[in-house]
C-alpha positions in Angstrom: 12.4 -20.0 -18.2 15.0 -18.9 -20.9 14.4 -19.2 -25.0 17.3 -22.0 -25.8 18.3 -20.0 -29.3 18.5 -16.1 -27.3 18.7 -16.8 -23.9 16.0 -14.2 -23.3 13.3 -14.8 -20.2 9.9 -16.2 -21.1 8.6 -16.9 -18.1 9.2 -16.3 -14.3 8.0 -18.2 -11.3 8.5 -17.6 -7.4 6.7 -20.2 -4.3 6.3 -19.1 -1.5 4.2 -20.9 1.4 2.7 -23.6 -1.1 1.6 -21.0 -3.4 3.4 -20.3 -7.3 3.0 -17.3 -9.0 3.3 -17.5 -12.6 4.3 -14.5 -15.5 4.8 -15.6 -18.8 4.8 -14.2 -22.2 2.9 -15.1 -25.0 5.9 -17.1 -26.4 6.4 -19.0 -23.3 6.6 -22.9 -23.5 3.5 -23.6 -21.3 3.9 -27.5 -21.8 7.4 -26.8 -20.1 6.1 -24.8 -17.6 3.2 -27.3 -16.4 5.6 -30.2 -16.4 7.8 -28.3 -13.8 4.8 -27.1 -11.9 3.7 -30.7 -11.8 7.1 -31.7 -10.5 7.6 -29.3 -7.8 4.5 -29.2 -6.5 2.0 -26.1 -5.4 -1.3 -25.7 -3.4 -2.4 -23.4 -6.1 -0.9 -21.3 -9.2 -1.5 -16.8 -8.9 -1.3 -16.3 -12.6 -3.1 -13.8 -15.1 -6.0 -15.4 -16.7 -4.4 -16.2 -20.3 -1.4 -18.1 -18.4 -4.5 -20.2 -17.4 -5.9 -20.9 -20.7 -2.7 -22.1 -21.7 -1.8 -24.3 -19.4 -5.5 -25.7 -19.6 -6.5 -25.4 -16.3 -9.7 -24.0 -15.1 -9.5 -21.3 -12.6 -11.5 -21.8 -9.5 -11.5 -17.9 -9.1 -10.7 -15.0 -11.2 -11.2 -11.8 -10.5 -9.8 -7.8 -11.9 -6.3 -6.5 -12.2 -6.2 -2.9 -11.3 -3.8 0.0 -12.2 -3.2 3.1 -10.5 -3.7 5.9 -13.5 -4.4 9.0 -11.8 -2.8 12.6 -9.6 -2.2 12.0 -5.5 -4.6 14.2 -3.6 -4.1 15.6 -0.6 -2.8 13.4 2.2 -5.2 12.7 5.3 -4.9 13.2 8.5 -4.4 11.0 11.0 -2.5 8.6 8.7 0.7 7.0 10.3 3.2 4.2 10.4 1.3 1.7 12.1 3.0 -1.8 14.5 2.3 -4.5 12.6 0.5 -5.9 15.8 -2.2 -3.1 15.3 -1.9 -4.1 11.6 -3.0 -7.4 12.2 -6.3 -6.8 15.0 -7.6 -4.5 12.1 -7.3 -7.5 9.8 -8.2 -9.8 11.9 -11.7 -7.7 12.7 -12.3 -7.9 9.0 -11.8 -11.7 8.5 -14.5 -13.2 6.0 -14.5 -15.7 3.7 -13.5 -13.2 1.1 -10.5 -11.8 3.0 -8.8 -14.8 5.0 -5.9 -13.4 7.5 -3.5 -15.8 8.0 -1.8 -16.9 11.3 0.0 -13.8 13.0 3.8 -15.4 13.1 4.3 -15.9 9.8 2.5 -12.8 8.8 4.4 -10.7 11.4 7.9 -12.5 10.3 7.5 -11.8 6.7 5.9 -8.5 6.2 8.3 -7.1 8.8 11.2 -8.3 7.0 9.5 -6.9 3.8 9.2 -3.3 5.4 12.6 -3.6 6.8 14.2 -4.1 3.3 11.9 -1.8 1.3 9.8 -4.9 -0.1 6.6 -3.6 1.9 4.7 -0.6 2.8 2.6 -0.1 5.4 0.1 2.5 6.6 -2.4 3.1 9.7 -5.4 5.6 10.3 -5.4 6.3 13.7 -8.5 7.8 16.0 -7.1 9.0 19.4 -4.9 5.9 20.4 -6.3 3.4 17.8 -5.4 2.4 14.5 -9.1 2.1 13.0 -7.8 1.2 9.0 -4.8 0.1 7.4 -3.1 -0.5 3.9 -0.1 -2.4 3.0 1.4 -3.3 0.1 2.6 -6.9 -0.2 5.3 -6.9 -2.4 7.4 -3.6 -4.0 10.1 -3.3 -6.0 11.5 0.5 -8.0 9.2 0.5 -10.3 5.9 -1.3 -9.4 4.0 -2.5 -6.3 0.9 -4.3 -5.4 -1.7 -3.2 -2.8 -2.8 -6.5 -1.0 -4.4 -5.6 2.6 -6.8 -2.6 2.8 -8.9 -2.7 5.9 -11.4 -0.6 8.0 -12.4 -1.8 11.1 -16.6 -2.2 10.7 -17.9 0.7 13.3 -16.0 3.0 11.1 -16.5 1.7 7.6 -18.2 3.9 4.6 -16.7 7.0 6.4 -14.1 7.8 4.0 -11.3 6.4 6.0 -10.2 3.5 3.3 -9.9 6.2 0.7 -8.0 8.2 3.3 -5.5 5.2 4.1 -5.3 4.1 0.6 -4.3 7.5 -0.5 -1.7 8.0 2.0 -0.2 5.0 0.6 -0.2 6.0 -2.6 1.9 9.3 -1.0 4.5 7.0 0.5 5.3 4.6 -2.5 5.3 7.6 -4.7 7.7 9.1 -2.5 10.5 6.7 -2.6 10.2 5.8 -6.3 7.6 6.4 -9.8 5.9 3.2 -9.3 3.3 1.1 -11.2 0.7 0.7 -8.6 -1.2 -2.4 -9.0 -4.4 -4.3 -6.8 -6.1 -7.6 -7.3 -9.6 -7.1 -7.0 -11.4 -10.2 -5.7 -15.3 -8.3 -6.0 -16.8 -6.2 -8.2 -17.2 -3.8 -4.9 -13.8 -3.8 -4.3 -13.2 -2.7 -7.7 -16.2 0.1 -7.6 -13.9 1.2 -4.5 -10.7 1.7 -6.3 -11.9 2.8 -9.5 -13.5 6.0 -7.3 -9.6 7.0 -6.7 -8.1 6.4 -10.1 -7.2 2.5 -10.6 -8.3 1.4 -13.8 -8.9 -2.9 -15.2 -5.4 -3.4 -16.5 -6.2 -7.3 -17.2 -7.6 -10.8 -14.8 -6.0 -12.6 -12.9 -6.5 -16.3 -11.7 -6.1 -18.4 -9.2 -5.8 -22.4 -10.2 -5.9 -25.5 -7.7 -5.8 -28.1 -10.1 -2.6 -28.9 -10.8 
């Protein structure tokens, strides 16, 4: 969405499965932006939580914005580039209510096209011939990147080994680029967790179904 007098973005808005995510400034034109919503139709609306207020919707979850502020520490051990099928059988060992993996062809299809063009990241801990943990980021561009699948499988949880994976992450996006370094917390645990290496609340997001 473009001001008509300067041309200049308000708003931006990307779907992808069913899902819209939303950024808007504060001098977006929300009635605008919830017309067109309305027209092309969404499962539900990934927006921060003052989008939400004003397009007068409700969230039916919210939950903390987190910012990486903070020096890289040494890199683990163990760490490596992991095949997405290994990816996915850690994920898949930690599917709860709170973290829903979806269906393996789709994820494979799109995170591996993601990696492929630098749109992704992804990183294993590996015990002898396993990979035990993972992190990935879900989206990346030059200058920013969201973490969106941390994992440990549950034998070797509270060992240190998410810090260790999320870490070497943090090694590998810094590498190719200064990057704002972002995570959606969906728990106040998960936030406790990052806040231990450095993230700090940067804002709320929300999540709306009724559109």
């Amino acid at each position: 969405q473009k001001q008509e007098q300067t041309a200049k973005p308000t708003a931006y808005l990307s779907k992808m499965d069913g899902v819209i995510t939303l950024f808007a400034h504060e001098n977006a034109n929300f009635d605008e932006l919830c017309m067109f919503i309305k027209m092309i139709g969404a499962s539900c609306i990934m927006c921060h939580a003052s989008c939400a207020e004003q397009l007068h919707i409700t969230p039916a979850r919210t939950g903390t914005i987190m910012k990486w502020n903070a020096h890289l520490l040494e890199q683990a051990n163990g760490t490596v580039c992991p095949d997405l099928h290994q990816v996915y059988s850690v994920l898949q060992a930690c599917n709860s209510k709170a973290f829903q993996v979806p269906e393996f062809e789709p994820f494979y299809l799109d995170m591996s096209h993601r990696i492929r063009h630098g749109g992704a990241t992804a990183v294993g801990y590996r015990k002898e011939d396993t990979v035990i943990a993972c992190a990935l980021t879900v989206a990346e561009t030059e200058h920013a990147a969201i973490i969106g699948a941390v994992a440990v499988l549950p034998e070797y949880q509270r060992q240190g080994i998410g810090t260790s994976v999320v870490q070497s992450l943090l090694h590998r996006c810094m590498a190719k680029h200064q990057k704002h370094i972002y995570v959606y917390c969906n728990s106040k645990e998960n936030a406790l967790f990052y806040r231990t290496m450095g993230f700090t609340d940067s804002g709320v997001w929300a999540e709306l179904e009724q559109i």
